[in-house]
N, C-alpha and C positions, 0 to 999 in steps of 0.2 A: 466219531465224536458226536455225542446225539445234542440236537437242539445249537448244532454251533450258529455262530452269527457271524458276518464278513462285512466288516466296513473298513472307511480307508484307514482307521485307525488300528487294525487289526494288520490289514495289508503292510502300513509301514513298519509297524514291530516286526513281522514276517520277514520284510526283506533285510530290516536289522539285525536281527539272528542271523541270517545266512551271512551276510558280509563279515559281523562279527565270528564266527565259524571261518570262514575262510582266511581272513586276517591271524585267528590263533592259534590253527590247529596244524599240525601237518599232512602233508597234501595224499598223502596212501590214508589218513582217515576221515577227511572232509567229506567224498561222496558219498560215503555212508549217515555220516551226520547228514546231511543234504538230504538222501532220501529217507531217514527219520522224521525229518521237518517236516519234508512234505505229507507222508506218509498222515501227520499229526493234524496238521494244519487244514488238509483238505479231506479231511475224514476219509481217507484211504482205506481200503481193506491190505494190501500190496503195493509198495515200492520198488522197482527195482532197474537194475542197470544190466545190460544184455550186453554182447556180443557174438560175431558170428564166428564159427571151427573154421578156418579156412580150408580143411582139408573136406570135412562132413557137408560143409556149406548149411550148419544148424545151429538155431541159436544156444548159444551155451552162457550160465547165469552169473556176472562177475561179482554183483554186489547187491545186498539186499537188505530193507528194514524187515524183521518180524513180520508178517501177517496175521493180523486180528481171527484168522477165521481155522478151523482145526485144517488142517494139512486133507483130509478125505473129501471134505466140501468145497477145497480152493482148487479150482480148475486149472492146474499148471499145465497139464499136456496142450489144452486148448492156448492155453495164453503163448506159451511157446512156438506153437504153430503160426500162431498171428504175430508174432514177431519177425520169425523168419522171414512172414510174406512181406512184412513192412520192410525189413534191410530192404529186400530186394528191391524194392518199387520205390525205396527210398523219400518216400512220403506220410507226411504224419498222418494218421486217421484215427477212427475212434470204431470198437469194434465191442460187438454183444459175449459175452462169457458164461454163458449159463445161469443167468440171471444176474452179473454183473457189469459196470460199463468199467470199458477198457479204454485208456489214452494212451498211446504209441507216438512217438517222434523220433525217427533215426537220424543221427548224425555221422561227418564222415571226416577224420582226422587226418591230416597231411603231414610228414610224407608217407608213412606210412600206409594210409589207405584203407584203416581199422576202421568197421564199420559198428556202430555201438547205436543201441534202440535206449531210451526211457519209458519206463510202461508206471500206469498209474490203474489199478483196480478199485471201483468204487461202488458203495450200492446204488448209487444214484447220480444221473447223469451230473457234471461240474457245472455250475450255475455261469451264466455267460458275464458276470461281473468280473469273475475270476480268472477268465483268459489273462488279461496283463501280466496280472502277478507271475500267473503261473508260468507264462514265456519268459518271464524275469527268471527264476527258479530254474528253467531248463537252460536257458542263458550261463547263469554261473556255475550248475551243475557238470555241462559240456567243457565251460574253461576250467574248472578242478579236474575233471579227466584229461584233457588236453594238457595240463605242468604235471602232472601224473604221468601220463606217458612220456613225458619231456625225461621226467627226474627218471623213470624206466628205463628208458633210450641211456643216459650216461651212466647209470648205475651199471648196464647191460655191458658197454665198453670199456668203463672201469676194472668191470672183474674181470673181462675178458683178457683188458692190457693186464691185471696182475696174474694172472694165470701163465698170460706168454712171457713176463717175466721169469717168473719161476722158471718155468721149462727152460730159461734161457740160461738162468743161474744155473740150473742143473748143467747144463751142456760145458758151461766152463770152469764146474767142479770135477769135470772127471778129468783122471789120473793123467793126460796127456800134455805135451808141449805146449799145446795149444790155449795157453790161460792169460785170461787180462781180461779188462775190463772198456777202456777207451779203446776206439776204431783205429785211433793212430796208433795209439800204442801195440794194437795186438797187430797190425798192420806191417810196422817196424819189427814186430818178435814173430812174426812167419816170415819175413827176407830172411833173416840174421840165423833163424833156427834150419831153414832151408839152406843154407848156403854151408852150416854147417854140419847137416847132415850129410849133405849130399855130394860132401868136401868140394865143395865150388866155391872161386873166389868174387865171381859179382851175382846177386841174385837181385830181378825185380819183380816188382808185384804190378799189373795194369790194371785197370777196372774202368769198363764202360760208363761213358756220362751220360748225366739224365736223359738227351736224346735216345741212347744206345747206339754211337752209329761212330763213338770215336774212342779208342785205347786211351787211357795215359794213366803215366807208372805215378802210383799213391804211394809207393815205398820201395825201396831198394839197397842194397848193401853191394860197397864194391865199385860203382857208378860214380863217375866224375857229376858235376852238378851243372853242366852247361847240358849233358845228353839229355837229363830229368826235365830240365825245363826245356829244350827242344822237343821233345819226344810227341807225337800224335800221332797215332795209326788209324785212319779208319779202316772200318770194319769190311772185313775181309781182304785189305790189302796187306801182303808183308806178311811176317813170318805171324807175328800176332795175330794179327786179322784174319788171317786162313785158317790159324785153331780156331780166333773165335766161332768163326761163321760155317764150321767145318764138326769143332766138336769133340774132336781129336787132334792124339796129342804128335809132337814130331821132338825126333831126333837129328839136328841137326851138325856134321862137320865141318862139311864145304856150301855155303848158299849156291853157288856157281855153277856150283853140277849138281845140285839137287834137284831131278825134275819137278819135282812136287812147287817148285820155287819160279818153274819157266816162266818168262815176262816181266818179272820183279826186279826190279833195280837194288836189291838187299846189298846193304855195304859187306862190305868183308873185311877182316880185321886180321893181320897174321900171328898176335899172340893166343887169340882163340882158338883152344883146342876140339872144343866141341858145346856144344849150348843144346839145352830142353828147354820143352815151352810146351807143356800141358794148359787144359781148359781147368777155370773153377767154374765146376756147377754145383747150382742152389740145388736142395732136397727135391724141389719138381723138374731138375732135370737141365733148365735153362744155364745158359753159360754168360755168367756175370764178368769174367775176364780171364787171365791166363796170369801164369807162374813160370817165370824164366829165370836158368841159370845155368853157368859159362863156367867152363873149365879153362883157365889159362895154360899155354903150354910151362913147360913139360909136366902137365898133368895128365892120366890116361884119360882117353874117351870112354863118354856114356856108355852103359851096355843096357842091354835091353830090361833088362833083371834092373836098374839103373831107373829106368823110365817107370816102368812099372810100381816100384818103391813111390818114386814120384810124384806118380800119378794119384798113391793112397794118400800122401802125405799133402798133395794140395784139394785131393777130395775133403777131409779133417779140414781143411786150411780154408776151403770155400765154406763148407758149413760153420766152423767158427765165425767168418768175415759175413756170412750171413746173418746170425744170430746173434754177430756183436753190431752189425745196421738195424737189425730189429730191436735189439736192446735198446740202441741210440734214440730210435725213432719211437719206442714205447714210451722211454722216460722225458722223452717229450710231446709225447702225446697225453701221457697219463699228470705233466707239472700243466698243461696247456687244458687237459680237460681240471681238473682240481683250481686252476686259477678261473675256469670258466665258471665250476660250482659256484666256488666261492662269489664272484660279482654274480650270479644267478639268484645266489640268496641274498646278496644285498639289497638287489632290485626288486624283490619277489616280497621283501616283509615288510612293505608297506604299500599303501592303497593313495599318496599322497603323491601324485604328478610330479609337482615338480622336486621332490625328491628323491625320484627315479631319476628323471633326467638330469638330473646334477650328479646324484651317483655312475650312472651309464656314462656320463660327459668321463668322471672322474676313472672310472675302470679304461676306459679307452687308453687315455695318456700314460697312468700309473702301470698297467698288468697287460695290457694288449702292447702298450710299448709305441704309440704314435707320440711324435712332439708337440703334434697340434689336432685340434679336432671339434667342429661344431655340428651338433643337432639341431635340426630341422623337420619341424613338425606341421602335415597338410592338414588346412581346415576340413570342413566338413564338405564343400564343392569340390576338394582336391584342384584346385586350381589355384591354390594362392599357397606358399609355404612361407614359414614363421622360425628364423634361429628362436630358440629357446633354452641353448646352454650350449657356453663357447667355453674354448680351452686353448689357450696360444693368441689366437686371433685380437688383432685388434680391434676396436668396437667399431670404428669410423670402417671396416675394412666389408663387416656383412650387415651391421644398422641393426636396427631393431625390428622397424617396419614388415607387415606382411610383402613379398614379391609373386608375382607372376612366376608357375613353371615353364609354363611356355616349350620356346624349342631349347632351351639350353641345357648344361651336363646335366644339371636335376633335371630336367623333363626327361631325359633319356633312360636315366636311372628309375623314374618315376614310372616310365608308361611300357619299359620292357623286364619291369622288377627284375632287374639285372644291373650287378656293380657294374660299376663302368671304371676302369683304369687309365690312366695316363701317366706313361712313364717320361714322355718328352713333350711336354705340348707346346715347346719352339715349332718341331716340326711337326705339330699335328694341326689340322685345319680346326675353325673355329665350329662351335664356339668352346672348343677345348681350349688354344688358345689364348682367347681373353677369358674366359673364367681361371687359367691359369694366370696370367698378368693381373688379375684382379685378387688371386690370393700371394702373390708375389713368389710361385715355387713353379718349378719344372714337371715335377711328379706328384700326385694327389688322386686320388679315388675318390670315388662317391657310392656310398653302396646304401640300396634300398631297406627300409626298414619296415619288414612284415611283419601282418598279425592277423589270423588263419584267410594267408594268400591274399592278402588285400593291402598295398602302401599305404601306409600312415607317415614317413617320414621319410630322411634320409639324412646321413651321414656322411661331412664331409672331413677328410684327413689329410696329414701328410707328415714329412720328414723333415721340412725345409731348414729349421734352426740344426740339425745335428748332422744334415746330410745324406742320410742313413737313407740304402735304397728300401722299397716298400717289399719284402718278398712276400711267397705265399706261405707261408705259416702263419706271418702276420695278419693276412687277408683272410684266411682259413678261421683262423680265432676269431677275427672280429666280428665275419658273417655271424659265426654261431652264437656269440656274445650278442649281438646287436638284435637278433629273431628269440633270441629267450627276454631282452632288452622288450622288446617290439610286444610280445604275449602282455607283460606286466606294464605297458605304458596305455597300451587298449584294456586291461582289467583296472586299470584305477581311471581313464574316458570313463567307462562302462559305470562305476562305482561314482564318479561324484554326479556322472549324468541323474543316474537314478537318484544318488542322494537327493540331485537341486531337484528332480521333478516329486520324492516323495516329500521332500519340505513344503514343494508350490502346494500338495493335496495334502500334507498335515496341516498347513496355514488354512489352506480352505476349510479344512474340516474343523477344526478350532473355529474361525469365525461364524460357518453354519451351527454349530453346538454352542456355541453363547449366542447366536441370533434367535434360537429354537430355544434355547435357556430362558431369555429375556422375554418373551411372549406371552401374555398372560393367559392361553388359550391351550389345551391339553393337543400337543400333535402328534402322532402314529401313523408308522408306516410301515407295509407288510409286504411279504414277497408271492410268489405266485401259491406258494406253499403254505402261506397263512402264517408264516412265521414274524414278531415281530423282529424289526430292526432296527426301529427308532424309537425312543419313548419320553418324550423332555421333560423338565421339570416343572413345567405345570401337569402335565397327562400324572406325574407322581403327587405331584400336593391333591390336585382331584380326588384323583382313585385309593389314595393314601397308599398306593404300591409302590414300592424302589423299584429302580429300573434294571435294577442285577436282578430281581424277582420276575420282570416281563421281559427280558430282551433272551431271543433265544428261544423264547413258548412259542407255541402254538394258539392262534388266538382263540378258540374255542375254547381250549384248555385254563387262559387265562379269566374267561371271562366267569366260568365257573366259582373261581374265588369271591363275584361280588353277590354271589346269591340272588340272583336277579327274579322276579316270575317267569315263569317260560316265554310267556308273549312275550315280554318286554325284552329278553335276548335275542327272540326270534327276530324282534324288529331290530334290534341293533347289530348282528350279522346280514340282515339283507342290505340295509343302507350298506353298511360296506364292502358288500360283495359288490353292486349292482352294477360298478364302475367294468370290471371285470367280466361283465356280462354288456353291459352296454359301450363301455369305452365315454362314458360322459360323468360328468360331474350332477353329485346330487345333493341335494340342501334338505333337510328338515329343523322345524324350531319351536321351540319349546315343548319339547317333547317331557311326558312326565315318566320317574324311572322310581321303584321302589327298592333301593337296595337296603340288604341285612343291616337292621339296627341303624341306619342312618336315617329314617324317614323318608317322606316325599321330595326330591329332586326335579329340578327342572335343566334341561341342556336345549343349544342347539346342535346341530350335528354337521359337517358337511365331509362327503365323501370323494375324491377327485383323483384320476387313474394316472397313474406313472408309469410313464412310456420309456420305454429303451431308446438308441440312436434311432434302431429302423422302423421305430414308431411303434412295434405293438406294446399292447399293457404288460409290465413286467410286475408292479405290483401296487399298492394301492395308498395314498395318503387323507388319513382321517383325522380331522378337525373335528373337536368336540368343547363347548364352554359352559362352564356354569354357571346358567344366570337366574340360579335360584335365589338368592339373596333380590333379584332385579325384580322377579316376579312376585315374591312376597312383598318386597315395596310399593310393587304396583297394586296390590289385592291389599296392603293396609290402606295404601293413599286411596285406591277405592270407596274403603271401607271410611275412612275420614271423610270424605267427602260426604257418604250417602249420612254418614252420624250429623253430619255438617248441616245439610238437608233437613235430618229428621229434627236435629234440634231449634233450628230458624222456625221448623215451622211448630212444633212442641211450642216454644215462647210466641209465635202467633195468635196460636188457642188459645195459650196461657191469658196473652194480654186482652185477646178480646173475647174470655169469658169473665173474668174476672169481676171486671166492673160490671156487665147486667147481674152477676151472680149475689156480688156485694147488693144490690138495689133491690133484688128477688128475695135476699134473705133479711134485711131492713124491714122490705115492707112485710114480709110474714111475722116477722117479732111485732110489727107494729098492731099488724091485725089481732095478734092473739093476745096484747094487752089489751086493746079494746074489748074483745069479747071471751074476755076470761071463764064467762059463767057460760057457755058454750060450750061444754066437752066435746061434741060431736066437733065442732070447727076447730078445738081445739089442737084435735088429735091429727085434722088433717096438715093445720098449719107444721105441727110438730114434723111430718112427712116433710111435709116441705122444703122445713130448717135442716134437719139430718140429711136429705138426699144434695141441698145445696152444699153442707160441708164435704158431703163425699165427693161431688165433683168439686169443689176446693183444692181437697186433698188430690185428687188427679191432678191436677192443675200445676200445686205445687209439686209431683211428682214431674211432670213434664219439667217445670223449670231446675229442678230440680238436674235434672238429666243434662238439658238444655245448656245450663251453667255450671262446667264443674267448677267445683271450690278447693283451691292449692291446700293441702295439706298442711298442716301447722306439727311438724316433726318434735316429739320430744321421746324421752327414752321411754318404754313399752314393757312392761312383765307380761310376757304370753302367758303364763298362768294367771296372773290375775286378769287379762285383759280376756281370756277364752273362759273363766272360772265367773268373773263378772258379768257376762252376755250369759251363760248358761243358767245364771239366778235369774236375773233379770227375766228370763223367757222360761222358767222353772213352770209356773202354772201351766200355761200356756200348752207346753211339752207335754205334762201328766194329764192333763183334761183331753188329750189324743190320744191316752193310753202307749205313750210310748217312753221306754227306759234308756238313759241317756250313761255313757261311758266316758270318761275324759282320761286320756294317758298326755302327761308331761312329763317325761321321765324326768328329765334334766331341764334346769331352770334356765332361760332363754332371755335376753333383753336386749331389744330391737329399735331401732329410731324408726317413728311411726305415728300419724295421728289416730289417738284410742279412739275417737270419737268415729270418723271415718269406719275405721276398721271394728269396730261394733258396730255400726250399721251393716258391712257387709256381714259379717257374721252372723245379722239377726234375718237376712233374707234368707241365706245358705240351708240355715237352720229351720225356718218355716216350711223352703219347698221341700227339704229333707220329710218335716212333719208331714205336709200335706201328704208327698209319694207314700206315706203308710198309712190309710186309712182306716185299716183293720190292727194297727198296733208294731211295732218292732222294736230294733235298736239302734240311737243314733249316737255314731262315736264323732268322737272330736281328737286328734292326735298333732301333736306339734312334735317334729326329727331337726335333728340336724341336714344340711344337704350342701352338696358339692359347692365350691368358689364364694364361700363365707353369705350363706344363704342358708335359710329357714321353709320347713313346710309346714303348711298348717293345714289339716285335712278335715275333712267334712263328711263323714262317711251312713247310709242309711240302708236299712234292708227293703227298701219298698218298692213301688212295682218297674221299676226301671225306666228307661231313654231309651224308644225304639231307635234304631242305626239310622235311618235315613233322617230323623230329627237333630241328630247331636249336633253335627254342621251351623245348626239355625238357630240354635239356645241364648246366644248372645248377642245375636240379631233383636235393635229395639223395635218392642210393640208385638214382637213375634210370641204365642203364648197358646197353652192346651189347657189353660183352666178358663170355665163359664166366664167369672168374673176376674180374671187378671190383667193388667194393664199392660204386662209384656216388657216394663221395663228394670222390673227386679234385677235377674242377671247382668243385662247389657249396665247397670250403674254399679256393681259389684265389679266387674271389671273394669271398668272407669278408675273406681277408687285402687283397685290393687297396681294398676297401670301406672298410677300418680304417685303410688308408692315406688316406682320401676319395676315391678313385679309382675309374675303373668299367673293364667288361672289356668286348669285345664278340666278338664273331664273324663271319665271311663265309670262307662254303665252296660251294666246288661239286662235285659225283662225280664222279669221276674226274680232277680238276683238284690239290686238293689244297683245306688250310683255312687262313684267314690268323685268330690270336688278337691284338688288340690289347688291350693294358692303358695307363690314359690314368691318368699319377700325378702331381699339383702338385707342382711344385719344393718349396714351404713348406706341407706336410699342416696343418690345422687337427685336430687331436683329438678324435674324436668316438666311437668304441668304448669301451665299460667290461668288466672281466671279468663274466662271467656265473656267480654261485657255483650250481652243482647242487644242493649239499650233499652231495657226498659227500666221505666221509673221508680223511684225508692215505694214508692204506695205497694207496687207490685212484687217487692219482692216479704211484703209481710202478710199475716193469714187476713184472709176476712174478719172484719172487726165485730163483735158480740154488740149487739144492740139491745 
């Protein structure tokens, strides 16, 4: 997956799909989905799940997501090699692929013993943020194989019990005596059919008890009912016991003189004519009990041809009795495995603690068949256990409270994970005992509850309300119910653990992303790969890029997009490398950046390295603000101040030239009425008078500057107000040999003082003249323009604004003509200002200059007069004398 990104918000969705996956899917296709995810998630080339041939001792491949890469280029002989070596060494490692990285983790499933690898193929080593997750992932992956082979184990015994079913049906479908279905009853119908065949009047049937080591008659015909219940033979004593343990069969007339009999105390009977007692043996040969029957007198004696009949007829009759204990014991193996499915998937479809444990409480009593039963669950020290769902008991009887295992029956169960039985605990020593006194019964078990080989719990039961002893089928089920019980009570531990710890890192990471949200400073953060991973929403309002457009790039790649100069990227990759190279934090501030069509920018910049646990730089966080707006205010408030400046001292000259100039130009009028008839003094005094109004007129241009005057806003016809200044200045224009253009396309009317804005017009319009000294064209163009604004442009073909001037145009007193005072421009701008409007410039040498002035149709007010203090005399012309 190229350009993926991994943060905890990515990791928590991750682990959410898997749970959600294993909660809905069935358990033969969950590993697959599993290694899908992964496969996707961690930009895998290869997923896959291994096992070892027990026979080959090689790995052979159970389960696999697709592989991204053509079958010729993916190195499977090698990965399989490196797998095998991992079962063996049964350690997870990481190994080279022919230019891929491999992750290997074997695990080892009980009881079985099934040795099963996870391999992960990727182009590129796994980034060490990602260990968590990914032990999470191999985590749940292991317990989906692990109920996988659970559900394979019963399914395997399943078919196996209905297979030996069959065969069994088969065996007492064929054509012989030998038919039934109950042990007792086919039991009863081989006395009865033997006795009749073999025209005998009492026939029994014996069969070893569970020990093997004592006869007694399961059925008999003929037999008084005190013999049946007297009757035990052990093995090898007496006429039974000698076939047993012997194997063959005997013909017996007289016990008394049979030597075969010598030492035997065998009754003897005088209506007994003669008695057989063949062995029954099972299909492997074993002798399960014997077949007797008694001829009363005067019926003839057995004959050998007799025995031999017999001996077929209870060979048939042990395999029947065989086949009808297997059948018995299948159709209670196969209601006892199907009763266990069943509570298996009860417990197994959900991921909700304690409604497993209520269900598990609930299978015990209901389908395992105890009257009473409580669960008990070990903290995480294993040293303190917890009822957590009782059944029968009463509450005062086991509390609620955590207890100590300690040395008592749960400690025993606890620390040799082995049930523990008590069928008497009057006579057993303590603390069987009093934990028996304590649950008020004789008999009770405690059997441990695992989950892969490790106690988590324990279970306590018993019979007490019905009586009923505990046997072992009952114990048998419950083991097995209580360890499939045990898998699904650690898979839903396992599942809220994670939930609670991926909530504690979703909440973190919610509050870091509204703490990174809320700042009003752009921050970024990158991996060692230059990738970014962080990008908030100020770093987006800055750079005007959404952060699905940066998160994932390459930062090179991203920064491409702002069209930067070269230098200027160049400097802003080193700042944030440097960390990475230095391991220290670095500052830079007000740096100027030129990006496409935004203009000149000012930021500061800080770059500072982000360290992993063991402290080296894993990747880097850059800090960047824009205090363009900060710095332009600084460079206007500048500029107002130095204006501040010029004009205090502008009204200084002002006021103290004024009056010697008034007294210089008095007494020259005075002198030239005296001596009128004087041409020669005349013509000087004249000098005199004109050069004093010229500096007058300076004067008043200083104050002029000095004190602007608020605008008096009324509605404006740009065509008459740009059509009026160009008559006005009409001579003026043609006596410079220059041809004047006016475009108003569209009529325009503006809040604006005319007066004002024809003065500017009439400066704009001079220095236009002046720059063509040899003649051109000067246009004048009023457009419409963006956010309910007007231009009004001022355009000339003369000899241009060299580049290094333009900056200083509007700077007062700053000037390249002989005689210019420098403050043309600078009060041009003033006025356009007080209108809230700005002025601009673009000139080329030799080309000509274009002036734009950009004025809101509806000015907002925002200039005041500026009093000097000087006196009313001063703000009028010198007075004609």
């Amino acid at each position: 997956m190229d350009n993926h990104s991994y943060t905890v918000e990515t990791h928590y969705a991750f682990i959410q799909r898997l749970a959600h996956l294993i909660a809905s899917r069935p358990a033969d296709v969950v590993s697959e989905a599993l290694l899908a995810e992964a496969q996707g998630y961690f930009a895998a080339v290869q997923a896959a799940l291994w096992t070892i041939d027990a026979s080959t001792r090689q790995a052979v491949l159970v389960n696999a997501a697709p592989w991204t890469v053509p079958d010729d280029r993916f190195p499977f002989d090698a990965l399989m090699e490196a797998v095998t070596k991992t079962a063996k060494t049964e350690n997870p490692c990481l190994v080279e692929l022919n230019g891929l990285h491999g992750w290997l983790h074997p695990f080892k499933l009980e009881p079985s013993g099934t040795v099963y690898v996870v391999s992960l193929a990727t182009e590129k080593p796994l980034p060490e943020c990602l260990q968590e997750v990914l032990q999470t992932w191999f985590t749940l992956l292991r317990t989906s194989v692990a109920q996988l082979q659970a559900q394979a184990h019963l399914y395997q015994a399943q078919k196996h019990n209905d297979k030996r079913l069959q065969e069994v049906t088969a065996l007492y479908e064929i054509g012989q005596a030998m038919e039934g279905g109950e042990l007792q009853a086919l039991l009863d119908m081989i006395t009865h059919k033997a006795a009749e065949v073999m025209e005998a009047q009492a026939c029994s049937l014996m069969l070893l008890d569970e020990d093997g080591q004592t006869l007694v008659i399961r059925s008999s015909y003929g037999l008084p009912d005190a013999i049946i219940e007297q009757t035990r033979v052990p093995w090898g004593r007496g006429i039974a016991g000698r076939v047993v343990a012997s194997g063959q069969a005997m013909l017996i007339t007289d016990p008394r003189k049979d030597p075969r009999l010598a030492g035997e105390d065998v009754p003897y009977r005088d209506d007994i004519e003669a008695s057989l007692c063949v062995p029954l043996r099972d299909s492997h040969g074993g002798v399960i009990g014997v077949l007797n029957i008694h001829r009363r007198k005067p019926a003839p004696t057995f004959t050998e041809q007799d025995m031999r009949l017999f001996s077929v007829f209870a060979m048939q009759a042990a395999s029947a009795i065989k086949h009808a204990q297997l059948y018995r014991d299948l159709t209670y193996r196969v209601n006892e495995l199907s009763v266990l499915s069943e509570l298996s998937a009860a417990v197994n479809s959900t991921l909700e603690l304690e409604q497993i444990l209520q269900q598990t409480a609930d299978g015990i009593v209901e389908t395992v068949r105890f009257d009473r039963c409580a669960i008990f669950l070990l903290d995480e020290s294993g040293k303190l256990v917890t009822p957590r769902a009782v059944r029968g008991y009463r509450p005062e009887t086991l509390g609620s409270t955590p207890v100590r295992v300690a040395d008592g029956v749960i400690g025993m169960a606890v620390r040799n994970k082995a049930l523990v039985l008590i069928e008497n605990a009057q006579r057993s020593s303590q603390p069987a005992r009093g934990f028996g006194r304590m649950l008020g019964t004789n008999a009770f078990l405690v059997a441990p509850i695992l989950a892969r080989n490790r106690v988590i719990g324990v279970v306590v039961a018993d019979n007490k309300p019905s009586g009923r002893p505990i046997d072992r089928a009952n114990i048998q089920l419950l083991t097995t119910f209580i360890n499939q019980a045990g898998m699904a009570i650690e898979n839903a531990r396992l599942y809220h653990d994670l939930d609670r710890r991926f909530n504690e890192l979703h909440n973190l990471w919610e509050y870091t992303r509204n703490l990174l949200s809320s700042i009003g400073v752009g921050v970024v953060s990158i991996d060692r790969e230059e990738i970014i991973l962080t990008w908030n929403d100020a770093a987006e309002r800055i750079t005007t890029v959404p952060h699905e457009r940066a998160l994932g790039y390459k930062l090179e790649d991203l920064f491409a997009h702002f069209f930067l100069p070269e230098e200027e990227k160049n400097m802003l990759l080193e700042i944030i490398r440097l960390p990475f190279q230095t391991g220290e934090r670095h500052s830079r501030f007000k740096c100027a950046l030129h990006p496409y069509q935004r203009g000149e920018m000012y930021f500061n910049f800080e770059s500072s390295p982000l360290r992993a646990p063991n402290g080296s730089v894993q990747g880097v966080v850059f800090i960047f603000e824009d205090i363009t707006h900060e710095v332009l205010m600084e460079m206007e408030m500048q500029r107002v101040r130095q204006l501040a400046a010029v004009g205090q001292l502008a009204s200084t000259i002002a006021h103290e030239l004024r009056n010697p100039l008034s007294s210089i130009r008095a007494s020259a009028q005075h002198l030239r009425g005296e001596y009128a008839g004087n041409a020669e003094l005349c013509e000087f005094l004249d000098i005199i008078i004109n050069e004093v109004d010229v500096l007058n007129t300076k004067a008043t241009e200083f104050l002029r500057f000095a004190r602007p005057v608020e605008p008096v806003f009324q509605e404006v016809s740009l065509s008459d107000l740009i059509g009026s200044t160009v008559q006005f200045m009409h001579s003026y224009i043609e006596e410079q040999g220059v041809q004047v253009e006016v475009d108003v396309s569209v009529p325009f009317t503006i809040k604006a003082d005319p007066n004002q804005m024809k003065e500017a017009l009439r400066n704009l319009i001079i220095n236009a003249v002046q720059a063509m000294p040899e003649g051109g064209t000067l246009s004048l163009i009023a457009t419409p323009a963006p956010g309910d604004t007007v231009n009004i442009i001022v355009k000339d073909t003369g000899v241009g604004i060299p580049p290094e001037n333009l900056d200083r145009i509007f700077t007062p007193f700053y000037t390249t003509k002989a005689k210019g005072s420098g403050l043309g421009l600078a009060n041009v701008q003033k006025i356009v200002e007080s209108h809230g409007g700005t002025i601009s410039v673009q000139s080329q040498v030799g080309t000509g200059t274009e002036m734009r002035i950009t004025l809101p149709v509806h000015p907002v007010r925002r200039v005041r007069r500026i009093d000097l203090g000087e006196d009313d005399n001063l703000r009028t012309r010198i007075p004609d004398l």
